[in-house]
C-alpha positions as CSV (number, residue, x, y, z in Angstrom):
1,X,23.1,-49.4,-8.6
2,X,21.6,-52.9,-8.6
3,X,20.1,-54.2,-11.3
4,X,16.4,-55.6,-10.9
5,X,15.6,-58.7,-12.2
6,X,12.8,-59.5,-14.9
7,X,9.8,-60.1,-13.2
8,X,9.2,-63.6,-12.1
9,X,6.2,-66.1,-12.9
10,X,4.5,-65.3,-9.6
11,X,2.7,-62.0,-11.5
12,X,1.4,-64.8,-13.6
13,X,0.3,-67.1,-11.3
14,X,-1.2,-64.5,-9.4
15,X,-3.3,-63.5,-12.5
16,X,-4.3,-67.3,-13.2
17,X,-5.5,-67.7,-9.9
18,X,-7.8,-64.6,-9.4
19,X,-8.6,-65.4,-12.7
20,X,-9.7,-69.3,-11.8
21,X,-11.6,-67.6,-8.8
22,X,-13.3,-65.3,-10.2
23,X,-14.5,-67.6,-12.4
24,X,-15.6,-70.1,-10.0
25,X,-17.7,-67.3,-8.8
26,X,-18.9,-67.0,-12.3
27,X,-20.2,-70.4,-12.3
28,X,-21.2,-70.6,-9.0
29,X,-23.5,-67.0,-10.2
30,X,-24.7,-68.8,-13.2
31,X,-25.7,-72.5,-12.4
32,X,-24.9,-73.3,-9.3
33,X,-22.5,-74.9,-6.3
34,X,-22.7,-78.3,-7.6
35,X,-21.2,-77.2,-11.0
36,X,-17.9,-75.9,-9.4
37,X,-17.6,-79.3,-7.5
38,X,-17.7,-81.0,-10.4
39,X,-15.4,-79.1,-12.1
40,X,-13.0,-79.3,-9.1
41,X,-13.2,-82.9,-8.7
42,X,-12.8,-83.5,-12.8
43,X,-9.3,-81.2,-11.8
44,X,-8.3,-83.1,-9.3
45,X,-8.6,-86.1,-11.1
46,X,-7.0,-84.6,-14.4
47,X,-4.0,-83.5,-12.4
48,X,-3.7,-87.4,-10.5
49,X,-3.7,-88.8,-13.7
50,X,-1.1,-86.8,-15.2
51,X,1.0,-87.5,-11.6
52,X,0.3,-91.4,-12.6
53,X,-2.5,-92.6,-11.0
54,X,-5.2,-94.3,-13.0
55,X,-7.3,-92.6,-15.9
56,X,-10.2,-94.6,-15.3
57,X,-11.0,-92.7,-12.4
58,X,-11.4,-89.2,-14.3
59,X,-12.9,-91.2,-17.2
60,X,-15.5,-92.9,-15.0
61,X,-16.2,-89.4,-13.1
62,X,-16.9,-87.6,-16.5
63,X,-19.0,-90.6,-17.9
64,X,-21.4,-90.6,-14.7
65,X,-22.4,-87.0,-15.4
66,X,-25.4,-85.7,-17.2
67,X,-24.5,-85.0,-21.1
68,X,-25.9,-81.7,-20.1
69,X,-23.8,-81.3,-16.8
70,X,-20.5,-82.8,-19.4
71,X,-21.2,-80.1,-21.7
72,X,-20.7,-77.3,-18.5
73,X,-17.5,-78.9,-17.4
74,X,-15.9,-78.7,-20.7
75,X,-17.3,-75.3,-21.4
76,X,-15.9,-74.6,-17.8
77,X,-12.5,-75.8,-18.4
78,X,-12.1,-74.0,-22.1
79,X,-12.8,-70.9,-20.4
80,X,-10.6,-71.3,-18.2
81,X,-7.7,-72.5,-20.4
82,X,-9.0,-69.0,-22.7
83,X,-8.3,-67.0,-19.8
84,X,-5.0,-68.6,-18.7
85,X,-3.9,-68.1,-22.3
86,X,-4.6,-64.3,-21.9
87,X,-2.8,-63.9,-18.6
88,X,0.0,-65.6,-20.4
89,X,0.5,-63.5,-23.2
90,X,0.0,-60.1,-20.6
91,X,2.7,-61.6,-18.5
92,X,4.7,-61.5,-21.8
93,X,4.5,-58.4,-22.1
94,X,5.3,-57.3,-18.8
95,X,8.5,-59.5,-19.3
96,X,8.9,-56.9,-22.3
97,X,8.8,-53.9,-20.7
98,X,11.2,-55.1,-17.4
99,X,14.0,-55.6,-20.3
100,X,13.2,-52.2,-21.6
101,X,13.4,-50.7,-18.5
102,X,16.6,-51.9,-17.4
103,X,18.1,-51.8,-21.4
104,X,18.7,-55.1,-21.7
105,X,19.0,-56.7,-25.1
106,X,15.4,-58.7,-25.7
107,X,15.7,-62.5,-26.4
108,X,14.6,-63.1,-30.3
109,X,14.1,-59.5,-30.9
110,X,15.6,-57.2,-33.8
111,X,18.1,-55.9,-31.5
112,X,19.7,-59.3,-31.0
113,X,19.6,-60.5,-34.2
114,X,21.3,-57.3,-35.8
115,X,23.7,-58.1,-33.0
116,X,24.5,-61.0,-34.6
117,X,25.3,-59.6,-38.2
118,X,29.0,-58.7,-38.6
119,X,29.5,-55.0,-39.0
120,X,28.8,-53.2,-42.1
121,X,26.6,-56.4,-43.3
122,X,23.4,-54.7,-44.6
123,X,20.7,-57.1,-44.7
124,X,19.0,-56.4,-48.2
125,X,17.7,-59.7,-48.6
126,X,15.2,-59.4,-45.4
127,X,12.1,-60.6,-46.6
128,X,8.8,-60.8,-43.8
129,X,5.4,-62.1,-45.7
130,X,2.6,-62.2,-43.1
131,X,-0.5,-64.3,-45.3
132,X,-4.3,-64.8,-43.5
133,X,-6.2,-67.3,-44.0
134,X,-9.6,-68.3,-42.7
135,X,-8.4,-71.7,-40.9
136,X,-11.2,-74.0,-39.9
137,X,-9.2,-74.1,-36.5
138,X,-9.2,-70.9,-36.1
139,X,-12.6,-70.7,-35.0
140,X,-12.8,-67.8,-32.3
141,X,-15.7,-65.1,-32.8
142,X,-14.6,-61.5,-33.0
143,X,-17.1,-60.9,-30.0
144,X,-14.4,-63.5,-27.9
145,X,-11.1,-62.0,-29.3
146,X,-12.4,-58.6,-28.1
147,X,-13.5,-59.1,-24.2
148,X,-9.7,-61.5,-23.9
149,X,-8.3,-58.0,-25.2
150,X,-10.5,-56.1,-22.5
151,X,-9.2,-58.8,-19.7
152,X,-5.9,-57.9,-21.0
153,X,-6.1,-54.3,-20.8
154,X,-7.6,-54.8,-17.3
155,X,-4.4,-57.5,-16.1
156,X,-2.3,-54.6,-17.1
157,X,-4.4,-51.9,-15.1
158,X,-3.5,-54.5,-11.9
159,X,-0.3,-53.9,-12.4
160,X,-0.1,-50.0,-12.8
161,X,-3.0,-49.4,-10.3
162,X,-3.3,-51.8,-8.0
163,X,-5.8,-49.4,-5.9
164,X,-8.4,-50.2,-8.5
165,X,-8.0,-53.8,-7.5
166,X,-11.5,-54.3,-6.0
167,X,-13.2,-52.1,-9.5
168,X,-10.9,-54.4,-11.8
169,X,-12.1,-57.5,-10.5
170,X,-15.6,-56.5,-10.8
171,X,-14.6,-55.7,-14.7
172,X,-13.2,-58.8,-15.0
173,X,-16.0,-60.8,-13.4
174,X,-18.4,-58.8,-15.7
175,X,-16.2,-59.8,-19.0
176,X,-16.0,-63.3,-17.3
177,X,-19.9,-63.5,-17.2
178,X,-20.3,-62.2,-20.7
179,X,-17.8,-65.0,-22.0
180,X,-19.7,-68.1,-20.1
181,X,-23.3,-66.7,-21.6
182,X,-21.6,-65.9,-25.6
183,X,-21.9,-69.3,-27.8
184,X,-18.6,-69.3,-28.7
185,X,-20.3,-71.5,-32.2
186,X,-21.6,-70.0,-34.4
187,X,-25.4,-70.9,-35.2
188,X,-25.0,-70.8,-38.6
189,X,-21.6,-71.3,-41.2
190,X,-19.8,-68.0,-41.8
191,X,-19.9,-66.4,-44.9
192,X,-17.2,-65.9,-47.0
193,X,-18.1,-62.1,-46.2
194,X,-17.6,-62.5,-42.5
195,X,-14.4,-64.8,-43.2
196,X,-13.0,-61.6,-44.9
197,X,-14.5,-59.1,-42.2
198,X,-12.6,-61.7,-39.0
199,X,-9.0,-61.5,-41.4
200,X,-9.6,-57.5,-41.1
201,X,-10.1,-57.7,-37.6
202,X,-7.0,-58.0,-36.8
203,X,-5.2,-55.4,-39.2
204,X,-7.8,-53.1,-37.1
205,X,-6.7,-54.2,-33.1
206,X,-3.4,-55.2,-33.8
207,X,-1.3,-55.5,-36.9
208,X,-1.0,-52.3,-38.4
209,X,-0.1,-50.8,-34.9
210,X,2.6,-53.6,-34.9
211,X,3.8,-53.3,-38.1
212,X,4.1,-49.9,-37.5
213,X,6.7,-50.6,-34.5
214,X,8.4,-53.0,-36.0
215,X,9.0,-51.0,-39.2
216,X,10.4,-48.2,-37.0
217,X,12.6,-50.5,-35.1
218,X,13.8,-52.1,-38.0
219,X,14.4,-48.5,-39.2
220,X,16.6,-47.7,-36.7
221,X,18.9,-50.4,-37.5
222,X,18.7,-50.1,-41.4
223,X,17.8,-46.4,-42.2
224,X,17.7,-46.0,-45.9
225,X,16.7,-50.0,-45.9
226,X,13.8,-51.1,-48.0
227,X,10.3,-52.0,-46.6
228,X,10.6,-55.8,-45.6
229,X,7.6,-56.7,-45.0
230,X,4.3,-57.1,-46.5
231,X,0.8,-59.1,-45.9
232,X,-0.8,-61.4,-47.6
233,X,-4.0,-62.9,-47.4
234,X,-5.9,-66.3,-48.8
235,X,-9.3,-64.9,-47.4
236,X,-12.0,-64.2,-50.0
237,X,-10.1,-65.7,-52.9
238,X,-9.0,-69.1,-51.9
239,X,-11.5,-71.2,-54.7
240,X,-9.9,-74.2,-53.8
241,X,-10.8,-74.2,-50.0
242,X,-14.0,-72.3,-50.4
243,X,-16.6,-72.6,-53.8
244,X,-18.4,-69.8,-52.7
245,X,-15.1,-67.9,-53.0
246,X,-14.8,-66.2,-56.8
247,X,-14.2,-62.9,-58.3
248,X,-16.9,-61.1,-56.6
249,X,-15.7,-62.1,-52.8
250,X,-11.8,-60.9,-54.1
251,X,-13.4,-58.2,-55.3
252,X,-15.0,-57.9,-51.8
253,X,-12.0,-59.0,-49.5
254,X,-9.7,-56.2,-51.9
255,X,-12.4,-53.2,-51.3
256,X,-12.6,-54.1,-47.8
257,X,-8.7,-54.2,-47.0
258,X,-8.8,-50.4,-49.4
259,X,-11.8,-48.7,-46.8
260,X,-10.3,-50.0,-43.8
261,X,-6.7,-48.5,-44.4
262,X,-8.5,-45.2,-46.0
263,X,-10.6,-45.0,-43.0
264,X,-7.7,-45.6,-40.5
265,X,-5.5,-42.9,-42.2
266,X,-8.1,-40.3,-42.0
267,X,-8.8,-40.8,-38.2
268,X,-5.4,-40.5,-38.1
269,X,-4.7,-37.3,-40.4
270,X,-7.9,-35.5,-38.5
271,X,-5.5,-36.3,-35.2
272,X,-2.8,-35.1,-36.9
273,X,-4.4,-31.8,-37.4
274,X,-5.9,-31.5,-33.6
275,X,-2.4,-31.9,-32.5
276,X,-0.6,-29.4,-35.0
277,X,-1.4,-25.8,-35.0
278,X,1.8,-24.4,-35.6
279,X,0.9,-20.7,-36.4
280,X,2.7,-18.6,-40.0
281,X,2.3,-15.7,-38.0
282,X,5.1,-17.4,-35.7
283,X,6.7,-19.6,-37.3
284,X,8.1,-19.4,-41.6
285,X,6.6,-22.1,-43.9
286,X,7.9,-23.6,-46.9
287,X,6.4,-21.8,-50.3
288,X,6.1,-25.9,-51.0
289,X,3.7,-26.1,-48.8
290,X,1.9,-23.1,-49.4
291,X,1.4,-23.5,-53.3
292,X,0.2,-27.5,-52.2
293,X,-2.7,-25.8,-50.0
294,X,-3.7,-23.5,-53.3
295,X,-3.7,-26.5,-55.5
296,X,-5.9,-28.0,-53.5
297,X,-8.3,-25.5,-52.7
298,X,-8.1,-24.9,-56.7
299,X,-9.4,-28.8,-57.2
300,X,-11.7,-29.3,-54.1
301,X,-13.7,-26.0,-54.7
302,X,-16.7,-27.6,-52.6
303,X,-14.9,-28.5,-49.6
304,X,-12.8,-24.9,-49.8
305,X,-16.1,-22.6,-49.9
306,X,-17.4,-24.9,-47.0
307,X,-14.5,-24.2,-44.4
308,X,-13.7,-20.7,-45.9
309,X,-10.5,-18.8,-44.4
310,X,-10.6,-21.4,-41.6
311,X,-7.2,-22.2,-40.3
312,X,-5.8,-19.7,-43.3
313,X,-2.8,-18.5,-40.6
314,X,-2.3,-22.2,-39.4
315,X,-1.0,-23.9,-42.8
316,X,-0.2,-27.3,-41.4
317,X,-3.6,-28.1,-39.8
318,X,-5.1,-26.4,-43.5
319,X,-3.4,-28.8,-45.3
320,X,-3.8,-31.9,-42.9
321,X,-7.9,-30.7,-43.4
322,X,-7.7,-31.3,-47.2
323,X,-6.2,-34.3,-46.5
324,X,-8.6,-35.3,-44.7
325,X,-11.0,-34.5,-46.8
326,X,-9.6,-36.3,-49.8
327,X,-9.8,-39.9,-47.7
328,X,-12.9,-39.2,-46.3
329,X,-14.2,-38.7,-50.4
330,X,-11.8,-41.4,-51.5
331,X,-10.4,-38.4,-53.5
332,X,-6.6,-39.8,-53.3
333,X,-5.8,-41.3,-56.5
334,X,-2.9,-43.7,-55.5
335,X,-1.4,-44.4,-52.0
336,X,2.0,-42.6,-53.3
337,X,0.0,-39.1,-53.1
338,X,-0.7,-39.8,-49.7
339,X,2.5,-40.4,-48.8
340,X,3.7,-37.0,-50.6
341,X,1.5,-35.3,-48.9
342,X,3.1,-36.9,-45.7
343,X,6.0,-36.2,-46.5
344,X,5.7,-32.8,-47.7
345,X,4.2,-31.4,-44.5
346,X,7.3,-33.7,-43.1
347,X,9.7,-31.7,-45.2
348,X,8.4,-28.2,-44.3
349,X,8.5,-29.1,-40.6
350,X,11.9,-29.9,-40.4
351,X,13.0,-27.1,-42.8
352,X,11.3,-24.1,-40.2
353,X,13.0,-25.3,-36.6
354,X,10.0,-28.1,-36.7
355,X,12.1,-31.8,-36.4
356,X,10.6,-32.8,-33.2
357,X,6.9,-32.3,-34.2
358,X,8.2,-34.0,-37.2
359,X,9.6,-36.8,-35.3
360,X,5.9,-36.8,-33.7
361,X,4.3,-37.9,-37.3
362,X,6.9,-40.5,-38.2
363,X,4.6,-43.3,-37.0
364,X,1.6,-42.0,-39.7
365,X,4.3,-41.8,-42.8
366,X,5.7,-44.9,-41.6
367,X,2.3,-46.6,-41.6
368,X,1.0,-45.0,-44.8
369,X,4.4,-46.1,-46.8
370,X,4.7,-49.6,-45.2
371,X,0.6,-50.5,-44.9
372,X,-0.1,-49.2,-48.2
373,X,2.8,-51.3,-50.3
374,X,1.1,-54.4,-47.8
375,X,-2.6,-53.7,-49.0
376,X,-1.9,-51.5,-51.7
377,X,-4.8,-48.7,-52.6
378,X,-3.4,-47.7,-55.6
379,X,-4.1,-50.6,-57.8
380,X,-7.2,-52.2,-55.6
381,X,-9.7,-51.3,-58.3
382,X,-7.6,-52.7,-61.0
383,X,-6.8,-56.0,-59.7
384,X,-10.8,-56.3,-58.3
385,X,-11.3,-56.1,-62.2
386,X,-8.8,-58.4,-63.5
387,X,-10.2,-61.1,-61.0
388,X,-13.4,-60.6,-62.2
389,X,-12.6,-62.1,-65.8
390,X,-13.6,-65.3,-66.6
């Protein structure tokens, strides 16, 4: 069978130039003709002088515009650089998937480097710190980050559906025109609060899904291995770089990181618990689980008189519900019970002919194991207090 190659760069370059078109269109919409012509000419100048020719052609063609009309062109060409940027990290990603499709070994990926180790090496001394800080350079509003996600999501849709085409580039177009009207400055200086709330935002879009997958691929290597990574951040307590920065924004940036991962593992224990309905009139349950479910109908007497004998016959999505409840309360009282919990319903599964709805919640134990020991919940309260001491 013939082997097909990883996908070449013309995806790409067909991405970067419906996205240059489309916004062209964009400007054309939102100003007018002349804009895009000076834009054009200040490219084709840009690309002469790279090929050699004279720069004081391009500088004397920006100097002769209005300061108003300069201040379109470079807002014209940083979009457009944005959006290349995007198409490049999507193609990427499609570069990704052709090796996984065809099994080939990834460049710089886990699988080659445990390749590299001589057999029966165990790598112990793996050691992965991810820190955040709020970098002046890093200046990109949430509001940004999230429509070059959306453009993204939509380049991808061009590839799996490419009979959407003419409805994607409308979307696109939209997101396009929503990026050239958004002040990408901010009118005022962000507060050490919003510093702290833009580190999150990426634990919430990306990381903890990543860390997640990296974890389990790391686990497949190294089984029994140790956690290696964790994350650190500078954001809300970095005095030196900030003076409004002090106990009360760790304090802040620590109860913050705590709601967001409480939050995110009760969205994900209620979908746990839409997805597992496994029935005791069917199938044999472990008297673990069973006393686990008194115990905490014994302790949450509120919450048990509310839903009654609801779910009394389906013990996995009974328990999942007091777990739920206990997040939603911030009722856990260290991240380790949440993992028991995990793992006892994990246990239980596998026990009663269950592995491959076990298999199904890996991702969630992995996640609650690996993200808690990152940002841990256990101790948040305690450290937010030993900060707060002169």
């Amino acid at each position: 069978m013939a082997v097909r190659e990883p996908p070449t760069d013309a995806p790409l370059r067909r991405d970067v130039r419906l996205l240059g078109d489309l916004l062209g269109q964009v400007l054309v919409e939102q100003e007018d003709e002349s804009l895009l012509a000076d834009v054009e000419r200040v490219r084709a100048l840009a690309r002469s002088a790279r090929d050699g020719a004279p720069h004081d052609d391009l500088a004397g063609a920006v100097a002769g515009l209005p300061l108003e009309r300069q201040a379109s062109v470079l807002r014209a060409f940083a979009l457009y650089f944005q959006l290349a940027n995007v198409a490049e990290q999507q193609h990427r990603i499609r570069r990704r998937r052709a090796y996984a499709e065809e099994e080939r070994v990834l460049p710089e990926s886990l699988d080659e480097s445990f390749s590299r180790i001589p057999a029966g090496e165990v790598a112990e001394r793996v050691s992965l710190q991810l820190v955040l800080t709020a970098h002046p350079t890093e200046a990109a509003r949430r509001t940004v980050l999230a429509s070059h996600l959306r453009i993204a999501a939509l380049l991808s849709e061009l590839d799996d559906a490419p009979y959407r085409r003419d409805a994607i580039e409308h979307e696109l177009a939209a997101e396009i025109t929503a990026l050239w009207q958004t002040d990408e400055v901010r009118s005022h200086r962000p507060r050490v609060v919003d510093e702290i709330r833009n580190g999150h935002w990426f634990f919430e879009q990306s990381l903890i899904d990543a860390a997640e997958q990296l974890l389990a691929d790391y686990r497949r290597h190294l089984p029994d291995a140790p956690t290696p990574m964790r994350f650190g951040t500078w954001i809300g307590g970095d005095a030196d770089g900030n003076p409004n920065a002090g106990a009360d924004t760790v304090r802040e940036a620590l109860e913050r990181a705590r709601t967001l991962l409480r939050h995110r593992y009760r969205d994900e224990v209620r979908a746990l618990a839409a997805t597992i309905g496994i029935s005791s009139r069917l199938t044999p349950v472990d008297p673990e689980l069973r006393a686990s479910i008194e115990r905490d109908e014994l302790e949450l007497p509120a919450y048990t008189s509310a839903i009654g004998d609801q779910n009394v016959d389906e013990p996995y999505r009974r328990k999942l519900s007091f777990m739920w409840r206990r997040l939603d309360a911030d009722a856990y009282e260290s991240a380790a019970d949440l993992v028991a919990d995990l793992e006892l319903l994990d246990r239980s599964l596998r026990a009663n002919r269950g592995a491959r709805i076990a298999a199904s919640m890996h991702a969630s134990r992995t996640s609650a194991s690996a993200i808690c020991s990152a940002l841990p919940l256990p101790h948040v309260r305690d450290t937010a207090r030993r900060h707060s001491t002169p």
